[in-house]
C-alpha positions as a Python dict, from the first residue, in 0.01 Angstrom:
ca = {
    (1, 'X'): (0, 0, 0),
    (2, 'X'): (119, 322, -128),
    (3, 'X'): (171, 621, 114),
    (4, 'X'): (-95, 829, -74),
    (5, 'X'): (-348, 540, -31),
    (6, 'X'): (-294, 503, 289),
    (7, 'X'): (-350, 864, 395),
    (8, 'X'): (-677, 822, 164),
    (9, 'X'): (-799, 548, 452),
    (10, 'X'): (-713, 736, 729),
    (11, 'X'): (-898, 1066, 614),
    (12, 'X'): (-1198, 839, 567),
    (13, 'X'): (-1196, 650, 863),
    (14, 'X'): (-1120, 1060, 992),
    (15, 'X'): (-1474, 1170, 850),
    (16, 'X'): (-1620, 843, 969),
    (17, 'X'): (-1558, 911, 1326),
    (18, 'X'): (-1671, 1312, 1293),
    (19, 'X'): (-1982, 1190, 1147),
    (20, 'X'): (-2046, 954, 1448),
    (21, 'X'): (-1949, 1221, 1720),
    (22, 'X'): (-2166, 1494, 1526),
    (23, 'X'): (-2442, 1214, 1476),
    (24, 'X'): (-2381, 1133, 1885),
    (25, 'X'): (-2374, 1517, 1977),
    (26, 'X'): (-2738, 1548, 1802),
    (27, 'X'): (-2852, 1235, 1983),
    (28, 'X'): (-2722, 1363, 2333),
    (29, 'X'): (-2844, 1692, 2252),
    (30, 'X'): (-3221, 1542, 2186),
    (31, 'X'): (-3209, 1336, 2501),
    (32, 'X'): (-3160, 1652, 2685),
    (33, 'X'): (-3406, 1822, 2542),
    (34, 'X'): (-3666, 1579, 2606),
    (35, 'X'): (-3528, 1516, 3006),
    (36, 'X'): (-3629, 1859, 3011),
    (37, 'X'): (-3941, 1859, 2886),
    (38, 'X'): (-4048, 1572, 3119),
    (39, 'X'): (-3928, 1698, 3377),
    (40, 'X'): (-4176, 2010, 3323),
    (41, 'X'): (-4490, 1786, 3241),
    (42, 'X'): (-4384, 1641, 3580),
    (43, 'X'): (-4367, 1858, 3801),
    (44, 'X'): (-4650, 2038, 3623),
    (45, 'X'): (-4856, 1726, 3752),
    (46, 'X'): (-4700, 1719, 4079),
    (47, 'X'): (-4838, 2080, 4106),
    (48, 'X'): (-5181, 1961, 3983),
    (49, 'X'): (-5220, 1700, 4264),
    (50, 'X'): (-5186, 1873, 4577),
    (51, 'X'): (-5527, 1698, 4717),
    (52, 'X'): (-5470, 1318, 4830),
    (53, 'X'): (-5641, 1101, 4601),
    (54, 'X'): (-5940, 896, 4725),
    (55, 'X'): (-5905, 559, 4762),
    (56, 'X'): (-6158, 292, 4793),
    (57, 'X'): (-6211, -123, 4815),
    (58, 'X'): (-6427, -376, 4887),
    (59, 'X'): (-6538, -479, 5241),
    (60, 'X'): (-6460, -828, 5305),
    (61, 'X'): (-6736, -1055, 5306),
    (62, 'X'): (-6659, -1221, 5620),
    (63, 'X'): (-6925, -1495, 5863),
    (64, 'X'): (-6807, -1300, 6142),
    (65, 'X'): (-6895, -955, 6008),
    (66, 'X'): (-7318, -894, 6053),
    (67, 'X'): (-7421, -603, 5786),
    (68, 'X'): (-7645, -429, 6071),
    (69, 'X'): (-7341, -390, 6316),
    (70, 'X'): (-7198, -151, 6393),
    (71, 'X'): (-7589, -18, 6397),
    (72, 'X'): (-7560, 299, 6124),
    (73, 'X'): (-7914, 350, 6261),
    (74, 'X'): (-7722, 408, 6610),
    (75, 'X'): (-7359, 542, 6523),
    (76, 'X'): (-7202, 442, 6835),
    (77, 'X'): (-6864, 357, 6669),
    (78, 'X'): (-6721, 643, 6576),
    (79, 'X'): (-6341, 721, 6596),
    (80, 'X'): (-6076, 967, 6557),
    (81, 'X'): (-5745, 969, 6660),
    (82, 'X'): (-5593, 642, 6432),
    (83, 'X'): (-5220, 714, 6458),
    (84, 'X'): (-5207, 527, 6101),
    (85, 'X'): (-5464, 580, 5788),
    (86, 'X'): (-5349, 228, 5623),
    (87, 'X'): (-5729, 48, 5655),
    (88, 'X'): (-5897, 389, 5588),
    (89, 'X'): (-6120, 477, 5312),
    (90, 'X'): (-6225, 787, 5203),
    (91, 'X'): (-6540, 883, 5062),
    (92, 'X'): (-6712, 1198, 4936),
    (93, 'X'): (-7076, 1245, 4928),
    (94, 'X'): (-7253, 1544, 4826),
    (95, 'X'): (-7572, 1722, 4907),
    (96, 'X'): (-7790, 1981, 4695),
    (97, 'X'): (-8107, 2131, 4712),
    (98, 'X'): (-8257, 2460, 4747),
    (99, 'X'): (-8188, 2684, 5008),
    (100, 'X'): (-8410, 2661, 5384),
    (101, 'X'): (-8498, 2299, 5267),
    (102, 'X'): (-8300, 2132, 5579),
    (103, 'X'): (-7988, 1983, 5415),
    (104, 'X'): (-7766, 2156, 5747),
    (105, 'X'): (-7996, 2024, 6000),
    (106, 'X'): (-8016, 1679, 5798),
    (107, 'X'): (-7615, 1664, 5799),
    (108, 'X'): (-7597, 1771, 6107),
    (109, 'X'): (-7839, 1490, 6255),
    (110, 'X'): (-7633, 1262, 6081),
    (111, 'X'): (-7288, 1396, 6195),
    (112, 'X'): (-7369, 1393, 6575),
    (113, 'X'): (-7145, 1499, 6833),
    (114, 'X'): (-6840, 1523, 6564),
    (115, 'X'): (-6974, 1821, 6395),
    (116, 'X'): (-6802, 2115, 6650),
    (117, 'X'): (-6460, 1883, 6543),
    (118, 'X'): (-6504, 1878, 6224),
    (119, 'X'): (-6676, 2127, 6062),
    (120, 'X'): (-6591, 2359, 5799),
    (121, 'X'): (-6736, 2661, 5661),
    (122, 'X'): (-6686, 2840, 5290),
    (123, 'X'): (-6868, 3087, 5056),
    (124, 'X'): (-7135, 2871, 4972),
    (125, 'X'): (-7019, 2539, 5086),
    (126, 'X'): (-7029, 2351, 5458),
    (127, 'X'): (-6807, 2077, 5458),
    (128, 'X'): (-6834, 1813, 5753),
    (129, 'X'): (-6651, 1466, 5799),
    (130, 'X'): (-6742, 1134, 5998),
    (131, 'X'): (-6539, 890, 6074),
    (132, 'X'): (-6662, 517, 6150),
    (133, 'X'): (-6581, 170, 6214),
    (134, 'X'): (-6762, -42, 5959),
    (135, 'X'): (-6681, -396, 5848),
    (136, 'X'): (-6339, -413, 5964),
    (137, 'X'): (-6194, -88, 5802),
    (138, 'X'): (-6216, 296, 5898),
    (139, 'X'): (-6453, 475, 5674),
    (140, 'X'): (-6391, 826, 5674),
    (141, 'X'): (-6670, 1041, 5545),
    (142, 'X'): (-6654, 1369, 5376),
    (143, 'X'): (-6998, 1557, 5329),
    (144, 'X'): (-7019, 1881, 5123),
    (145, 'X'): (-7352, 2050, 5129),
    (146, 'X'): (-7352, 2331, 4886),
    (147, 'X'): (-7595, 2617, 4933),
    (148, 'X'): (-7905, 2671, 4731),
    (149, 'X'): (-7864, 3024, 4648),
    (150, 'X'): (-7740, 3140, 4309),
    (151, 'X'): (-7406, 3219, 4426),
    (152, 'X'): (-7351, 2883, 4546),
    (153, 'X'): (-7394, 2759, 4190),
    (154, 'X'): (-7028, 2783, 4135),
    (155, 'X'): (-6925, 2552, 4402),
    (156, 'X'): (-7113, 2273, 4234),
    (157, 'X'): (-6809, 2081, 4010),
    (158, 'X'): (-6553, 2117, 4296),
    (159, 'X'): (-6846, 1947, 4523),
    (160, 'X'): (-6970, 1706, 4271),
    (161, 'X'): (-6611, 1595, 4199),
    (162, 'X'): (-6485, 1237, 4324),
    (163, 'X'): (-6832, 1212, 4469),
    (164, 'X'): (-6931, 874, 4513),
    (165, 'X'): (-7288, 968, 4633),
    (166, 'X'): (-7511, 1286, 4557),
    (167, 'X'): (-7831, 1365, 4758),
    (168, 'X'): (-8058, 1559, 4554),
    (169, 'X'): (-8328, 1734, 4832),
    (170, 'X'): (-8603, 1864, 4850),
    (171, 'X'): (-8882, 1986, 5082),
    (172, 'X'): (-9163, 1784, 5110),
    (173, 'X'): (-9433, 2075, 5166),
    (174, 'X'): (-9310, 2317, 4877),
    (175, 'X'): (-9323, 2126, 4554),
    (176, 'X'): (-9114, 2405, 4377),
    (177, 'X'): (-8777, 2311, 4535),
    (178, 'X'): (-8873, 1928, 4359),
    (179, 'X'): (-8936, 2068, 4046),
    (180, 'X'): (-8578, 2258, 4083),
    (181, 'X'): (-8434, 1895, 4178),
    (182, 'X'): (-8400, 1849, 3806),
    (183, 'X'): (-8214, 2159, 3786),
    (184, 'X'): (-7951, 2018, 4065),
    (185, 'X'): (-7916, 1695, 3887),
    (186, 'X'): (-7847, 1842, 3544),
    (187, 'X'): (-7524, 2061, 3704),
    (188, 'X'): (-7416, 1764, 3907),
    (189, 'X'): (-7440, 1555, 3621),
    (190, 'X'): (-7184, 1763, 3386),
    (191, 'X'): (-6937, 1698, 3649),
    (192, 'X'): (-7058, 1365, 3817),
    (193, 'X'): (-7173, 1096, 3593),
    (194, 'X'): (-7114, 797, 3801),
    (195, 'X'): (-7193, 870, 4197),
    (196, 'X'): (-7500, 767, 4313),
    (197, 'X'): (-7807, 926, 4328),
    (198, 'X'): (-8021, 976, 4575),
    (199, 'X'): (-8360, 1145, 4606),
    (200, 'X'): (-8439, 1292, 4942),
    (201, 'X'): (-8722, 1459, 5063),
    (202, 'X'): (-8698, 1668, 5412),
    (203, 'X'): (-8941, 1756, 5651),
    (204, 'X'): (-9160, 1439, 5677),
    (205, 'X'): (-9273, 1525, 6014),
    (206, 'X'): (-9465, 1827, 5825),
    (207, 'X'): (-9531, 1651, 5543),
    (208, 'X'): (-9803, 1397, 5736),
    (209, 'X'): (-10035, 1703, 5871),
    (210, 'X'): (-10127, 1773, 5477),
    (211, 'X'): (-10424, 1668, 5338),
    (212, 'X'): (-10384, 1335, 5195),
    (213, 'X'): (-10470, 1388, 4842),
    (214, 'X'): (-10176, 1651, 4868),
    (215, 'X'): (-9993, 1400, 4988),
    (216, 'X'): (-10081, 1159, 4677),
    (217, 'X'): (-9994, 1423, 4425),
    (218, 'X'): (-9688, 1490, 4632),
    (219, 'X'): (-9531, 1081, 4669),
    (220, 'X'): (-9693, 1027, 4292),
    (221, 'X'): (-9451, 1354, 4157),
    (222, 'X'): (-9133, 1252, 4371),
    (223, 'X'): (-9136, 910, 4243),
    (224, 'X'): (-9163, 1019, 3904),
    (225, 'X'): (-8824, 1246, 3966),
    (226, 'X'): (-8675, 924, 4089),
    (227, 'X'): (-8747, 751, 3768),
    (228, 'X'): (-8612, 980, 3542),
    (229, 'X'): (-8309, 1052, 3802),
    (230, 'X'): (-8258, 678, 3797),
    (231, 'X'): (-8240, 744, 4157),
    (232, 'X'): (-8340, 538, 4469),
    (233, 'X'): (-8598, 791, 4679),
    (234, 'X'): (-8604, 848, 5063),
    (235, 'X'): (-8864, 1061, 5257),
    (236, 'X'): (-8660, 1184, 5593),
    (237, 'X'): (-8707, 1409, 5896),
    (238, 'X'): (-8405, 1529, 6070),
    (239, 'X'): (-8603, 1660, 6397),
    (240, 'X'): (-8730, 1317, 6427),
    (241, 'X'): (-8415, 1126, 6266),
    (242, 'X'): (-8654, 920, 5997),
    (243, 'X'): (-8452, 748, 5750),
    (244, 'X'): (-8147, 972, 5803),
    (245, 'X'): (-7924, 681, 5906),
    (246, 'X'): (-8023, 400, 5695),
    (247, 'X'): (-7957, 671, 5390),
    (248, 'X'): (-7610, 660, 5466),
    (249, 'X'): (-7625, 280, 5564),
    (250, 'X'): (-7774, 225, 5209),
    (251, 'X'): (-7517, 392, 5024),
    (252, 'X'): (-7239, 186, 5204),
    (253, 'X'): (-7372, -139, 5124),
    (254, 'X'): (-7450, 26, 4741),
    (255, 'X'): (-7052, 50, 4732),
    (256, 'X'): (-6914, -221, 4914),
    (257, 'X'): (-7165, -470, 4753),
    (258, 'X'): (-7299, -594, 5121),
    (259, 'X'): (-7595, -809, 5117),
    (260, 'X'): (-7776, -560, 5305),
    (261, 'X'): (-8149, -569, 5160),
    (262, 'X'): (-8303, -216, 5227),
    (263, 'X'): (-8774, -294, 5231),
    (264, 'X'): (-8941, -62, 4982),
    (265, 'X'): (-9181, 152, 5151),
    (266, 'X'): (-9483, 241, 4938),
    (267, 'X'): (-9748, 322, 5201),
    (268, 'X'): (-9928, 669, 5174),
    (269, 'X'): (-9905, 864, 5548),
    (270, 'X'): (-9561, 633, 5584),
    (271, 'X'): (-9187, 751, 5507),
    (272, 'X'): (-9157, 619, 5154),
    (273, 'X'): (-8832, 425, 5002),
    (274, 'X'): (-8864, 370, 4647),
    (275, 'X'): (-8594, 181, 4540),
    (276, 'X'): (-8459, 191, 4177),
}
């Protein structure tokens, strides 16, 4: 091999190896670029999820464990002070209505004693938890009830949000605030389409002295709602604590698929529970 041909090999090999660093250089220079754009999605989406996510499973369907105990009719098992939050599970249940319909005094029946611990107030929202021992696991309990006035309209998708349940009330002796139920279900709908609904109507202690045919047109209209809500319906009175219990009792064996079999209640002058 001749001097000039072997200069010839080495400037090619030369060029080969520039090509391959230049070709390398581009490489390193795209993997950098794109480290750095993940690593602004990221923490982008670390920003985004400030709340802790809610977490649920299924109840274990054990001999030992009797669906009526602890008695949600009786909530003597409450608890607080777990130093660990491995068995708990965290659900969100909603509540809307029209305003001076009684969904405060119905939450507040249902909250007991636990409602000057945990309590919380906001324009246009109330927000009060529960926890309970139920089935072997800690269920903790977070209730938003969003006001009926206009400017409590805005509060609706943050409330509806992660809801697993959504009460839709109304007052048993004014049949406009059912007629606006539809109204409540609609909004909650655009931001809720899988919790479960509920149809409640308050005040049933008021609701017996009307006349009965009143009464008639009243049952025959809510169960309608119901129908078209594809909702299970519940007449309650918080004064007198009718059905406010085994509304909450029915939603936790609607979740956890216990075999917890709720009566239907058709009887005119009687708390109804129309079941869908």
């Amino acid at each position: 091999m001749t001097h000039q041909e072997a200069t010839g090999k080495i400037t090619q090999v030369g060029r080969r190896i520039v090509r391959l660093d230049v070709r390398w250089s581009v490489l390193l220079q795209k993997i950098s670029i794109f480290r750095e754009l993940f690593r602004v999605i990221w923490d982008r989406l670390l920003s985004c999820s400030t709340r802790k996510p809610v977490r649920y499973r299924r109840l274990s369907r054990r001999k030992s464990f009797p669906v009526e105990e602890p008695d949600v009719e009786n909530p003597g098992t409450t608890c607080t002070g777990y130093e660990t939050d491995s068995d708990l599970v965290t659900l969100k249940i909603s509540l809307l209505g029209d305003c001076q319909i009684g969904k405060t005094s119905f939450m507040t029946k249902y909250i007991g004693d636990e409602q000057e611990n945990g309590s919380l107030e906001m324009a246009g929202l109330n927000l009060m938890d529960k926890t309970l021992s139920f089935g072997g696991a800690r269920i903790a309990l977070n209730i938003w009830d969003v006001g009926g006035d206009r400017k409590s309209n805005d509060q609706v998708p943050i409330a509806c949000k992660d809801a697993v349940a959504i009460l839709f009330m109304f007052d048993l002796t004014s049949r406009c605030t059912l007629h606006n139920v539809l109204g409540w279900y609609m909004q909650a709908r655009k931001w809720n389409k899988t919790a479960i609904p509920i149809l409640i109507g308050t005040k049933f202690d008021d609701f017996v002295r009307l006349p009965p045919d009143l009464q008639w047109t009243i049952v025959s209209q809510a169960r309608a709602y119901a129908k078209v809500m594809k909702a299970t319906l519940f007449f309650s009175s918080a004064t007198h604590n009718i059905n406010v219990n085994k509304i909450f009792k029915f939603i936790m064996a609607r979740l956890f698929n216990l075999p917890w079999s709720l009566q239907p209640n058709l009887n005119l002058g009687e708390p109804i529970i129309d079941l869908y």
